[in-house]
C-alpha positions as CSV (number, residue, x, y, z in Angstrom):
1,X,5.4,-86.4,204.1
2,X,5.2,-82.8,205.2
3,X,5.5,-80.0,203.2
4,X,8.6,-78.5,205.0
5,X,10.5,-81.8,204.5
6,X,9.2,-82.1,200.9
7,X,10.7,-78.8,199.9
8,X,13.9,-79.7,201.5
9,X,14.1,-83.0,199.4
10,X,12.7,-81.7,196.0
11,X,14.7,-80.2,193.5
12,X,13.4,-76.6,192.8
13,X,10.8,-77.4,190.3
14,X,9.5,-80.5,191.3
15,X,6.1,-80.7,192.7
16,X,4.5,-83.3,195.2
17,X,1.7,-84.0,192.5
18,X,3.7,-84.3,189.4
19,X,6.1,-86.8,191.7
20,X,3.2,-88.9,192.9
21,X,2.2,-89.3,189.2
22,X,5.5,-90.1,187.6
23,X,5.8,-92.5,190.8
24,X,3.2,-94.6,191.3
25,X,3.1,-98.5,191.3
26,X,2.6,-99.9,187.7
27,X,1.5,-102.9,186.8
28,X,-0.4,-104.1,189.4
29,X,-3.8,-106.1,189.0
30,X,-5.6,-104.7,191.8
31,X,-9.3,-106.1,191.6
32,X,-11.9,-103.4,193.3
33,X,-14.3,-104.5,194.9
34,X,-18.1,-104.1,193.4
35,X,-19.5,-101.0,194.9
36,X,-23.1,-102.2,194.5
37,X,-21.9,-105.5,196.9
38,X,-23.4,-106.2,200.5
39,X,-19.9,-106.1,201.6
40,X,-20.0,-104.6,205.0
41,X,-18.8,-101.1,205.7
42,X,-15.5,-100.4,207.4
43,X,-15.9,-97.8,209.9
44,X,-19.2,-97.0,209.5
45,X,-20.1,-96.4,213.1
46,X,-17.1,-93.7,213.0
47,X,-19.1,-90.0,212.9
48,X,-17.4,-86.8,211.5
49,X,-18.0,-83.9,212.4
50,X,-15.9,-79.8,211.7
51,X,-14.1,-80.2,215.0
52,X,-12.9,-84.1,215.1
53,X,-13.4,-87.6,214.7
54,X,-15.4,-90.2,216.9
């Protein structure tokens, strides 16, 4: 959401982060995946650079 439209939404105290917090999904059983795995790597031919994104 951009900033501008946030602002127009939120009430005058409310900020994005606090939201997002209060907000987020509970409850769920989300299983990670092992970090250490040979799971391949999404993206990993994708190169970054300061200007853009391959």
């Amino acid at each position: 959401m951009p900033e501008h439209v946030w602002q127009q939404r939120a009430e005058p105290d409310e900020h994005l982060g606090r939201w997002l917090v209060d907000n987020m999904p509970r409850g769920l059983d989300i299983e990670l995946p092992d970090r250490n795995s040979d799971r391949p790597v999404p993206f990993i031919d994708c190169a970054v650079d300061d200007n853009h994104v391959q």
